[in-house]
Structure formats: C-alpha cells, structure tokens
PDB file with SEQRES, HELIX, SHEET and CRYST1 records, atoms N, CA, C and O in Angstrom:
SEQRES   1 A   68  UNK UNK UNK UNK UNK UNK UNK UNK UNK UNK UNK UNK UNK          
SEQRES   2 A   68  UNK UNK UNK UNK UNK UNK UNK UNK UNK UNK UNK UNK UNK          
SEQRES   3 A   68  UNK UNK UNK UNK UNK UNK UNK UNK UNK UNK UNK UNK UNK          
SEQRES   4 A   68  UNK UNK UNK UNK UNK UNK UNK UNK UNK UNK UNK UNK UNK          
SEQRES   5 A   68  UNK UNK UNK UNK UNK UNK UNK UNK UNK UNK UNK UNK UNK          
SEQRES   6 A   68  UNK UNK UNK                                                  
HELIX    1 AA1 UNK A    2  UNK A   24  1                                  23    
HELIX    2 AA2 UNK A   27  UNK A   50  1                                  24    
HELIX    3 AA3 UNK A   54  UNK A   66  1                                  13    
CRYST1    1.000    1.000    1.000  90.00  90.00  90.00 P 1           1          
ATOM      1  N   UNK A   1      52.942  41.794  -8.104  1.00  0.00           N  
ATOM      2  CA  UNK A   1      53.267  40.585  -8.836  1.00  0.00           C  
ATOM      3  C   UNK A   1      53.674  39.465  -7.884  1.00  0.00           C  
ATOM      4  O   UNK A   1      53.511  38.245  -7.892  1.00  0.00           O  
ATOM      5  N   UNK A   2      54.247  40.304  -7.089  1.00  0.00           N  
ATOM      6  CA  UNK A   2      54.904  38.669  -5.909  1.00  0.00           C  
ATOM      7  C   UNK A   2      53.754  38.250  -5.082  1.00  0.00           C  
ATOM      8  O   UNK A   2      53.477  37.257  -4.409  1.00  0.00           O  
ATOM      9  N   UNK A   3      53.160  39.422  -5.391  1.00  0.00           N  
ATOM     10  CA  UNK A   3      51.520  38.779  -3.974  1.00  0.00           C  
ATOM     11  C   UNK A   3      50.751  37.417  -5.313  1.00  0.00           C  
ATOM     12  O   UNK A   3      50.607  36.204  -5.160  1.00  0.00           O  
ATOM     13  N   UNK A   4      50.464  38.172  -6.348  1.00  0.00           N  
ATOM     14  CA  UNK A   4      50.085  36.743  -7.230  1.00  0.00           C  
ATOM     15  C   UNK A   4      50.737  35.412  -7.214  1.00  0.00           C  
ATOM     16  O   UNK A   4      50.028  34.408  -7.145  1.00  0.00           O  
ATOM     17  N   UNK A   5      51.992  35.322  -7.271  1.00  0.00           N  
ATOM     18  CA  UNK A   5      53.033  34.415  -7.278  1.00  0.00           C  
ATOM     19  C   UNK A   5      52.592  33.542  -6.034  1.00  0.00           C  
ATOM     20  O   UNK A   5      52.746  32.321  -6.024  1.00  0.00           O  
ATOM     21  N   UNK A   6      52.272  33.949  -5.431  1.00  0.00           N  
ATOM     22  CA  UNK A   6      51.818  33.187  -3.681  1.00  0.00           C  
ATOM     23  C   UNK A   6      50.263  32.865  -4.166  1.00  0.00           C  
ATOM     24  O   UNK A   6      49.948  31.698  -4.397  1.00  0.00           O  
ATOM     25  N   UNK A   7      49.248  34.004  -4.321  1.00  0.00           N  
ATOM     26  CA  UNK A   7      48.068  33.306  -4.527  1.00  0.00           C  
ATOM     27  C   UNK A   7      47.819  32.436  -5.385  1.00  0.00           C  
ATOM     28  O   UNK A   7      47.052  31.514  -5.106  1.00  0.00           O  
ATOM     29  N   UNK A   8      48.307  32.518  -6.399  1.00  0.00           N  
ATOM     30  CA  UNK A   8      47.709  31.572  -7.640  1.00  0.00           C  
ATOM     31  C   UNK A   8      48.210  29.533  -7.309  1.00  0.00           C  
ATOM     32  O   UNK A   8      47.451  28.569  -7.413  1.00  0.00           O  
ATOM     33  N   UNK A   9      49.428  29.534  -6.991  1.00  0.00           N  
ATOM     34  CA  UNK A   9      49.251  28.362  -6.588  1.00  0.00           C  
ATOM     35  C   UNK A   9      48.221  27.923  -5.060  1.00  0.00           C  
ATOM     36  O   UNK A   9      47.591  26.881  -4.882  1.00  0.00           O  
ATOM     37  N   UNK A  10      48.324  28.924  -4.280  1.00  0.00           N  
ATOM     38  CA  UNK A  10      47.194  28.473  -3.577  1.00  0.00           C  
ATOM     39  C   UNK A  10      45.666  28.163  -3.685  1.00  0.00           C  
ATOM     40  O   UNK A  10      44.915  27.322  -3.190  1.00  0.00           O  
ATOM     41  N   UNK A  11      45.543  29.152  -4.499  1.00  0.00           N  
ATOM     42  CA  UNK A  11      44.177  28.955  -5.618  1.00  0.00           C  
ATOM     43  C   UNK A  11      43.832  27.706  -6.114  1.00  0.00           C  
ATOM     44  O   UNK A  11      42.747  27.141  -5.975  1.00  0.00           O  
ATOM     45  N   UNK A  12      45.190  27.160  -6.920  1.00  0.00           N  
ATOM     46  CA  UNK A  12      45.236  25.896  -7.625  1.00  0.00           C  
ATOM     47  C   UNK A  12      44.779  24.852  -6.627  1.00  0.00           C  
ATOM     48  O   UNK A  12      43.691  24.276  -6.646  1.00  0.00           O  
ATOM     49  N   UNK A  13      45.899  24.664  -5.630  1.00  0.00           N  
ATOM     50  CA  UNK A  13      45.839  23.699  -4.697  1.00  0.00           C  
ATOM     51  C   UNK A  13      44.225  23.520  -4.125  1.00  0.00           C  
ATOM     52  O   UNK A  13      43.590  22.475  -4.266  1.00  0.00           O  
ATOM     53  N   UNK A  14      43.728  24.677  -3.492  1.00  0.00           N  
ATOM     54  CA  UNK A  14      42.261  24.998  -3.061  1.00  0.00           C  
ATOM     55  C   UNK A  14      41.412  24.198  -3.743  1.00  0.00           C  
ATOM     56  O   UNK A  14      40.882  23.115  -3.493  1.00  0.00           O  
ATOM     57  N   UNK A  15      41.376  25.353  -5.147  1.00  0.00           N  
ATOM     58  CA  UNK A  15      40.485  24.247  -6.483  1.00  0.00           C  
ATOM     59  C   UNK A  15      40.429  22.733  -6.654  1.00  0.00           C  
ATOM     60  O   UNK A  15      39.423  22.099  -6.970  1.00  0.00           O  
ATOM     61  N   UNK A  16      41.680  22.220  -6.396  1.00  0.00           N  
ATOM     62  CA  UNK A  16      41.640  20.693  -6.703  1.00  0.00           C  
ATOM     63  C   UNK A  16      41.151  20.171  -5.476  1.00  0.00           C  
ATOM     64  O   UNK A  16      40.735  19.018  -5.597  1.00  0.00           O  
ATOM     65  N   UNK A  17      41.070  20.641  -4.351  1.00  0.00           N  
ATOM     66  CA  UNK A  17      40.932  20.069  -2.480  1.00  0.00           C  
ATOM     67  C   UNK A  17      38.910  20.173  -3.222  1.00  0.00           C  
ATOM     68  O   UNK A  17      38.136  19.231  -3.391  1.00  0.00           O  
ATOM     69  N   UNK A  18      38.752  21.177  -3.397  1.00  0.00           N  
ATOM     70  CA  UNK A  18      37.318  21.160  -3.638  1.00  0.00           C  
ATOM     71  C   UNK A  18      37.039  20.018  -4.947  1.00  0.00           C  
ATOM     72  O   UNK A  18      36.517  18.962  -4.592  1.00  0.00           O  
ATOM     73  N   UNK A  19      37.288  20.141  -6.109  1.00  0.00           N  
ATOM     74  CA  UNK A  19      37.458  19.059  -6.585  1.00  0.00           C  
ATOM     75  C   UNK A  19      36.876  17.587  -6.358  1.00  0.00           C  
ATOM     76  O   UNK A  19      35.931  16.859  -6.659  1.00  0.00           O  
ATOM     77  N   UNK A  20      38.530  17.649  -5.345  1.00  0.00           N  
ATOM     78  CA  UNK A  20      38.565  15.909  -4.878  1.00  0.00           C  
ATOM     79  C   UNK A  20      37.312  15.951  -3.874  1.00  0.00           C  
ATOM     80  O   UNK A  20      36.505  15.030  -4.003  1.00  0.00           O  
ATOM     81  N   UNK A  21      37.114  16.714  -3.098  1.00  0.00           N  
ATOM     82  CA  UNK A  21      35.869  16.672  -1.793  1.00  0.00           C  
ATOM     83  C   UNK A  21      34.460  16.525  -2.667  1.00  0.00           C  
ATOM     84  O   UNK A  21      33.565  15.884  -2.116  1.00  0.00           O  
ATOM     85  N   UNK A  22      34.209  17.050  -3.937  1.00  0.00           N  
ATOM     86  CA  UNK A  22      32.791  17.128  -4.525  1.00  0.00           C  
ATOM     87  C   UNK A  22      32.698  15.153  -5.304  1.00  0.00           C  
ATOM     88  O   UNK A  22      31.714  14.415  -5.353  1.00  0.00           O  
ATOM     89  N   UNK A  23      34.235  14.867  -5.812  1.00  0.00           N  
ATOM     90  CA  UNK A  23      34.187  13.269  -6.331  1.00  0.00           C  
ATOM     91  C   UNK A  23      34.256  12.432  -5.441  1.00  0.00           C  
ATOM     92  O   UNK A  23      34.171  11.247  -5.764  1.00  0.00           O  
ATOM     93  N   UNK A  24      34.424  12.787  -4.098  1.00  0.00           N  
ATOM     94  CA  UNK A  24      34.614  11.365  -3.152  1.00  0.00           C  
ATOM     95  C   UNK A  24      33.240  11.785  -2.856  1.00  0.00           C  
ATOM     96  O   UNK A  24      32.436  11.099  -3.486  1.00  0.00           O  
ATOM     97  N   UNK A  25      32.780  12.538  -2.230  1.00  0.00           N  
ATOM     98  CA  UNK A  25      31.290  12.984  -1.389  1.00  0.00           C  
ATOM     99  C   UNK A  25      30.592  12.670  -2.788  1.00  0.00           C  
ATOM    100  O   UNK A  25      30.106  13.800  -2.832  1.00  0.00           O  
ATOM    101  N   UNK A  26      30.253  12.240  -3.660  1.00  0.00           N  
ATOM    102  CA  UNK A  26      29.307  11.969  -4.856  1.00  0.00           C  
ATOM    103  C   UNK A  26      29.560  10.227  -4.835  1.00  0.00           C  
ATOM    104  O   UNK A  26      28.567   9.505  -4.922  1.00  0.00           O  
ATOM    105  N   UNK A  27      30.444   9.836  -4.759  1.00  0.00           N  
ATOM    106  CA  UNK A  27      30.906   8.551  -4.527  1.00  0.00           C  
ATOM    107  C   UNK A  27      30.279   7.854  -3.567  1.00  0.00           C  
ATOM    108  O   UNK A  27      29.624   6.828  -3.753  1.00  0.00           O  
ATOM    109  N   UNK A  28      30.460   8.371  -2.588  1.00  0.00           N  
ATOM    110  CA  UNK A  28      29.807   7.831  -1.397  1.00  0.00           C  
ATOM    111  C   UNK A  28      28.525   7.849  -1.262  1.00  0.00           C  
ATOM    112  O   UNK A  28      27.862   6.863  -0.938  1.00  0.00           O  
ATOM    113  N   UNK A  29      27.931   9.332  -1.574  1.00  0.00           N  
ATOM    114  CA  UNK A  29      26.561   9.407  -1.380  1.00  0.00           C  
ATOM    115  C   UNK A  29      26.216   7.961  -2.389  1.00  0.00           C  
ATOM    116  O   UNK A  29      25.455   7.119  -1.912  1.00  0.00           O  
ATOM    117  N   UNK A  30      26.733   7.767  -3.594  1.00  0.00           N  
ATOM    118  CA  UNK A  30      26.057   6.828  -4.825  1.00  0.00           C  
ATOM    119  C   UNK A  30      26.105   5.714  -4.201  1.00  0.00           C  
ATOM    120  O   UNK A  30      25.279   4.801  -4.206  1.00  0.00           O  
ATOM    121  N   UNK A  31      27.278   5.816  -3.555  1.00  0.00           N  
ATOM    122  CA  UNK A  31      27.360   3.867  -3.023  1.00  0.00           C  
ATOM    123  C   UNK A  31      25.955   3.460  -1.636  1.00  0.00           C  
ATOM    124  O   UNK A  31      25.411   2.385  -1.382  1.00  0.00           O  
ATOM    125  N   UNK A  32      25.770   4.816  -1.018  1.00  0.00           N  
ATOM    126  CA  UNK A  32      24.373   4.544   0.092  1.00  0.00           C  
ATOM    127  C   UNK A  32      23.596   4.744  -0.387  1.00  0.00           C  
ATOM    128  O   UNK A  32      22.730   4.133   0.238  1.00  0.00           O  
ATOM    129  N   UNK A  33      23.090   5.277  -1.258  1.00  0.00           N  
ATOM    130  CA  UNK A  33      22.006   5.445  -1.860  1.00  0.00           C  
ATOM    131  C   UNK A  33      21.564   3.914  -2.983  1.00  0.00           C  
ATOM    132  O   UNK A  33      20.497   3.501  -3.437  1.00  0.00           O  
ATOM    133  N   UNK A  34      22.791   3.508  -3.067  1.00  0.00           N  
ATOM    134  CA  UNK A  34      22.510   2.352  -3.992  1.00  0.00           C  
ATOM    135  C   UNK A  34      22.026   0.941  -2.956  1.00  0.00           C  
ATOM    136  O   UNK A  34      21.259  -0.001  -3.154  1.00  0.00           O  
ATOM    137  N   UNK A  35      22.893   1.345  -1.794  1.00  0.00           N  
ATOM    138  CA  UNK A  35      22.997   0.110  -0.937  1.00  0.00           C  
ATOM    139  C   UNK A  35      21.401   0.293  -0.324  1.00  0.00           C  
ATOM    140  O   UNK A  35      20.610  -0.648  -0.259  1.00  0.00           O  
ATOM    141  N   UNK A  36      21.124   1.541   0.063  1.00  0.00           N  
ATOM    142  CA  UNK A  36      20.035   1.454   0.284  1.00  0.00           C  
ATOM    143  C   UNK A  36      18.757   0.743  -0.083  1.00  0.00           C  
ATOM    144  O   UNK A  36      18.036   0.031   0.616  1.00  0.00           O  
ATOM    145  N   UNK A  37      18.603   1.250  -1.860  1.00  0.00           N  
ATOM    146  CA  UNK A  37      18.266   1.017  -2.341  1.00  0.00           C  
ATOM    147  C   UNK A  37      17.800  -0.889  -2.630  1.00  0.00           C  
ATOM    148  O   UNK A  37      16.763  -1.510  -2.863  1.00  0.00           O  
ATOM    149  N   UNK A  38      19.182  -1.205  -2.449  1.00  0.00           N  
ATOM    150  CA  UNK A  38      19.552  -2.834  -2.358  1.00  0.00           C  
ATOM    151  C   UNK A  38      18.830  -3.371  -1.313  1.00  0.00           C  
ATOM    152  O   UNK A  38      18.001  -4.221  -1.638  1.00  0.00           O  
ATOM    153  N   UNK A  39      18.942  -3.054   0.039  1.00  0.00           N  
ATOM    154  CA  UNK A  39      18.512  -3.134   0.999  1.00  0.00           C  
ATOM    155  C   UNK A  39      16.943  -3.330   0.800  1.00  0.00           C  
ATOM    156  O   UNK A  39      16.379  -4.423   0.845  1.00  0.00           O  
ATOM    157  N   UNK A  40      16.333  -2.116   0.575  1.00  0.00           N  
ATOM    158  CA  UNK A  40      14.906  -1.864   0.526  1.00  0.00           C  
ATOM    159  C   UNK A  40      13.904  -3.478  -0.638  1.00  0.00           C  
ATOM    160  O   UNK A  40      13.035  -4.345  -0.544  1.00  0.00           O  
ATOM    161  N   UNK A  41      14.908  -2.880  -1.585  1.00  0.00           N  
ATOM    162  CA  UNK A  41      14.443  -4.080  -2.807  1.00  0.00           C  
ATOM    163  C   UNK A  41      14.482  -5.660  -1.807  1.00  0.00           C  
ATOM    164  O   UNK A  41      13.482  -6.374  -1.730  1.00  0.00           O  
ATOM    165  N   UNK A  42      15.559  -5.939  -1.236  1.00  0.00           N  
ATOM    166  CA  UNK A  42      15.343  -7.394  -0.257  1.00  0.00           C  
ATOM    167  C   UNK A  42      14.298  -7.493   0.704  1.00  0.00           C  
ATOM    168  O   UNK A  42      13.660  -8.544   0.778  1.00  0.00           O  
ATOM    169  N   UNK A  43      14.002  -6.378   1.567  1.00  0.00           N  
ATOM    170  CA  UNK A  43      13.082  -6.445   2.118  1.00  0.00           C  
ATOM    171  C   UNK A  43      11.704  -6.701   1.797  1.00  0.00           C  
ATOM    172  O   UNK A  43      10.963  -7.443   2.442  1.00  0.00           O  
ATOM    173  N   UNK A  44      11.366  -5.979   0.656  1.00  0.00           N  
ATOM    174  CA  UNK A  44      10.280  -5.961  -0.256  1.00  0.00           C  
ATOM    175  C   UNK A  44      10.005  -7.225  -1.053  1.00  0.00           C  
ATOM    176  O   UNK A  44       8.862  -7.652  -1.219  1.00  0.00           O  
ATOM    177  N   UNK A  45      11.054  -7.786  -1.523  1.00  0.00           N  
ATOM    178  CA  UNK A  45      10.972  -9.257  -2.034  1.00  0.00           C  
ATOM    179  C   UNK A  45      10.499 -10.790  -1.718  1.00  0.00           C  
ATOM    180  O   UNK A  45      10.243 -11.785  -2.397  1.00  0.00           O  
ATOM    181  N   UNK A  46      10.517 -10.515  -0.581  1.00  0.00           N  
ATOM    182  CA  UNK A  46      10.550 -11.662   0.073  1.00  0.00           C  
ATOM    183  C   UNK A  46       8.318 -11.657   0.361  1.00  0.00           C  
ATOM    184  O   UNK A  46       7.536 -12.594   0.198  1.00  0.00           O  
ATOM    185  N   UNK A  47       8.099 -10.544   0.703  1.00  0.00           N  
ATOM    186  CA  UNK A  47       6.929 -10.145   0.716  1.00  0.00           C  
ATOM    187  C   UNK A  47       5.909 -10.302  -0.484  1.00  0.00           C  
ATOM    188  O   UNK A  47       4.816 -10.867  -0.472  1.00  0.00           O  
ATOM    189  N   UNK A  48       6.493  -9.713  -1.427  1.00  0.00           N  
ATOM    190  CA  UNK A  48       5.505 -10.054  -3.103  1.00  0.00           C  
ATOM    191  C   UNK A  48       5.981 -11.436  -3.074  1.00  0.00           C  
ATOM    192  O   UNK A  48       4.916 -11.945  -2.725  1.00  0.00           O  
ATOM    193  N   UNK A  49       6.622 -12.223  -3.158  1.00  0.00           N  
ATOM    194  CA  UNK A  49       6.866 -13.625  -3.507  1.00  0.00           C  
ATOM    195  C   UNK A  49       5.747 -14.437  -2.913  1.00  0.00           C  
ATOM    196  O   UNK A  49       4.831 -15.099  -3.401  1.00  0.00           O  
ATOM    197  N   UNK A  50       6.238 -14.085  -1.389  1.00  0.00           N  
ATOM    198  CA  UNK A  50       5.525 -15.052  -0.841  1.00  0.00           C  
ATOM    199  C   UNK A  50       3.622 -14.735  -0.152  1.00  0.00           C  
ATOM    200  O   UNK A  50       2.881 -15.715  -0.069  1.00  0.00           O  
ATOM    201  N   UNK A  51       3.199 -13.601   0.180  1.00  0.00           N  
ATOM    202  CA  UNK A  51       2.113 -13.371   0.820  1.00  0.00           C  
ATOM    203  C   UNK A  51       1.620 -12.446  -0.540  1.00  0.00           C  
ATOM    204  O   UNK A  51       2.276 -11.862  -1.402  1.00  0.00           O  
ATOM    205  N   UNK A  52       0.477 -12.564  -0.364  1.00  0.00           N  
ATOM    206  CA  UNK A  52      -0.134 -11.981  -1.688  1.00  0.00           C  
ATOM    207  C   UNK A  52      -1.613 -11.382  -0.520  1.00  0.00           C  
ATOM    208  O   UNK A  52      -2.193 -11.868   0.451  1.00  0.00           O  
ATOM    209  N   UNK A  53      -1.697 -10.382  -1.141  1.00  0.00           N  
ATOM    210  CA  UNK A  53      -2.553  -9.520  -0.379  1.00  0.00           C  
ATOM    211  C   UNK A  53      -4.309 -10.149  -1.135  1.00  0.00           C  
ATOM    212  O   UNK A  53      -4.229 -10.643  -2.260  1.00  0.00           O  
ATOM    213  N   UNK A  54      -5.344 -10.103  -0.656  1.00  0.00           N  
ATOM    214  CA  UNK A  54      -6.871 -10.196  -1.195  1.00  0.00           C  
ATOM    215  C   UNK A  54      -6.771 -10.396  -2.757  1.00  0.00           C  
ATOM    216  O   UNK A  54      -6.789 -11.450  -3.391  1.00  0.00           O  
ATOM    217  N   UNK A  55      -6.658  -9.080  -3.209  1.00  0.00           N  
ATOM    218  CA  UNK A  55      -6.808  -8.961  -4.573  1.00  0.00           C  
ATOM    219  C   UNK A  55      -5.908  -9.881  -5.458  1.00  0.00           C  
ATOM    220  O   UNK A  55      -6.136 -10.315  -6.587  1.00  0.00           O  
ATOM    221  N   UNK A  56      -4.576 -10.105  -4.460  1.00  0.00           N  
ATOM    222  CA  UNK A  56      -3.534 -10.351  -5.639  1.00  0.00           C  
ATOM    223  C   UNK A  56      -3.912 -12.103  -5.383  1.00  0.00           C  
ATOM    224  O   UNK A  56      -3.465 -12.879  -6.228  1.00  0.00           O  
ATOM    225  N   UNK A  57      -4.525 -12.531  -4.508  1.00  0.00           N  
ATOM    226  CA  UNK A  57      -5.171 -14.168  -4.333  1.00  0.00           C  
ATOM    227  C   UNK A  57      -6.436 -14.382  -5.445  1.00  0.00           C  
ATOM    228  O   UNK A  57      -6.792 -15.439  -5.965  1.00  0.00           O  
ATOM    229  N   UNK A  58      -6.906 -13.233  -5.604  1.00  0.00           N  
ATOM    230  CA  UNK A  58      -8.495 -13.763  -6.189  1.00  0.00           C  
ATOM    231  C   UNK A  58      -7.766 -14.094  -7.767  1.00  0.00           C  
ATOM    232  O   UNK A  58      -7.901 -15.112  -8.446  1.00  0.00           O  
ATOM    233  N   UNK A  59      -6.832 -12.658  -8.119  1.00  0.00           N  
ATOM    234  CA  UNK A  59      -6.436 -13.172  -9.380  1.00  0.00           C  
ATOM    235  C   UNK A  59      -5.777 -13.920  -9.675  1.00  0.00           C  
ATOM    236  O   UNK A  59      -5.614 -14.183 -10.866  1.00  0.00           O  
ATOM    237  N   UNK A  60      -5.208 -14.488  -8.803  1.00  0.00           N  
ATOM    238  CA  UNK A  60      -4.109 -15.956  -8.611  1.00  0.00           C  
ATOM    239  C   UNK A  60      -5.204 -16.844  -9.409  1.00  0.00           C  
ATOM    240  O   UNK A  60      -5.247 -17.252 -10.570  1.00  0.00           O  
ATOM    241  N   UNK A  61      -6.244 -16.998  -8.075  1.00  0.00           N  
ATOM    242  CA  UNK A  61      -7.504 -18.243  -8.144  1.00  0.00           C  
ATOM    243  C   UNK A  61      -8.017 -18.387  -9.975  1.00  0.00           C  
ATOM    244  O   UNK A  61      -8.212 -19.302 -10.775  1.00  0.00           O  
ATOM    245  N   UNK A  62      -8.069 -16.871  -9.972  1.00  0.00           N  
ATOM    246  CA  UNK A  62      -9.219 -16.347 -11.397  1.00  0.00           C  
ATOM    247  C   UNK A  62      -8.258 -17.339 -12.352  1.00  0.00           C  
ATOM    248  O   UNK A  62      -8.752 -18.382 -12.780  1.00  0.00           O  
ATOM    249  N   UNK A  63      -6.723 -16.946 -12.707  1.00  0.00           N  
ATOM    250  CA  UNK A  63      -6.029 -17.167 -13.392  1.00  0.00           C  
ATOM    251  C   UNK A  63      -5.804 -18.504 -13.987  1.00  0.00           C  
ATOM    252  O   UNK A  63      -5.786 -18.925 -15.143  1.00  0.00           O  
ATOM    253  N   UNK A  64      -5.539 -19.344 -12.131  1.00  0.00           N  
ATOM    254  CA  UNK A  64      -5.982 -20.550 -12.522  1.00  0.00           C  
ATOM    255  C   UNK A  64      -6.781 -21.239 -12.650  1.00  0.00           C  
ATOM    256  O   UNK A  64      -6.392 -22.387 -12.864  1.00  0.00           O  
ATOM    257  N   UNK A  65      -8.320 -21.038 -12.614  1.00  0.00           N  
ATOM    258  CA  UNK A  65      -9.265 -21.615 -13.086  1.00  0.00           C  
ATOM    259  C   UNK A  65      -9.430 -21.918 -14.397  1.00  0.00           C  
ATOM    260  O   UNK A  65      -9.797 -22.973 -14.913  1.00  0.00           O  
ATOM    261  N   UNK A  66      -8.999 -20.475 -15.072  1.00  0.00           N  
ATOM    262  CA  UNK A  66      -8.945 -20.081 -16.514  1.00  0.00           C  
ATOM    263  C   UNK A  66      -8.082 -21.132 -17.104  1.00  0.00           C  
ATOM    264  O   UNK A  66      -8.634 -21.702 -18.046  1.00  0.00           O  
ATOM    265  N   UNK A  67      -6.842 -21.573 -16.816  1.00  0.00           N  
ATOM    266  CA  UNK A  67      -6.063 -22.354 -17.404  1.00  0.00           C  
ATOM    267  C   UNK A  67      -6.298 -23.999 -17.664  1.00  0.00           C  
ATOM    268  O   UNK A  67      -5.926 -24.581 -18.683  1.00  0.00           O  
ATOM    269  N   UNK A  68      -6.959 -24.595 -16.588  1.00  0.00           N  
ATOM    270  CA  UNK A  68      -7.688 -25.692 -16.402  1.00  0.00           C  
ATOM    271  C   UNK A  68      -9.004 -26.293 -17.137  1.00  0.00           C  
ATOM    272  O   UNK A  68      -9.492 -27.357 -16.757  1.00  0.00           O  
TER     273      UNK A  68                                                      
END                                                                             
C-alpha cells in the first residue's frame, strides 16, 4: 500500500508532463505549418497576378475580344 502511495502521484504528475508536451508540440507544429503555409501562398501570389503563363494570355486575349 505505501509503494502505491508513492506511485500514483507520480503517475499523475507523469500523465499531465505528457499531456502538456502533446498540447504545446501540436501548437507549435499548427503555428509552422500555418506560417508556412502563409509563406508559400505569398510567394505564389505575386506570380498568378502578375505573369500569366501561354495559355493563361491567349484566354486573357480570347476573353477580351469577346467583350468588345
């Protein structure tokens, strides 16, 4: 009984250390993965806006002919 008396709060304590280590490490991963994410999307933006590859010019042209 006295050996339980010692493990079980250590148990407890353990459990919550794992716990807190699985909500901060999920936290973090979310915040780089988002920033990443952020990151990637700016890079990419600036590209579709402004340079338009062959295809995406002809249908530019097509589009506006059509409207005129």
């Amino acid at each position: 009984m006295e050996f339980l008396a010692i493990i079980i709060p250590i148990a407890y304590v353990f459990a919550g250390a794992c716990v807190a280590y699985a909500i901060i490490r999920f936290a973090i991963v979310h915040a780089l993965r988002q920033s990443r994410n952020e990151a990637r999307i700016e890079r990419h933006l600036p590209k579709a806006a402004t340079w338009l590859d062959g295809d995406e010019r002809r249908l530019l042209e097509i589009s506006n002919t059509t409207q005129d």
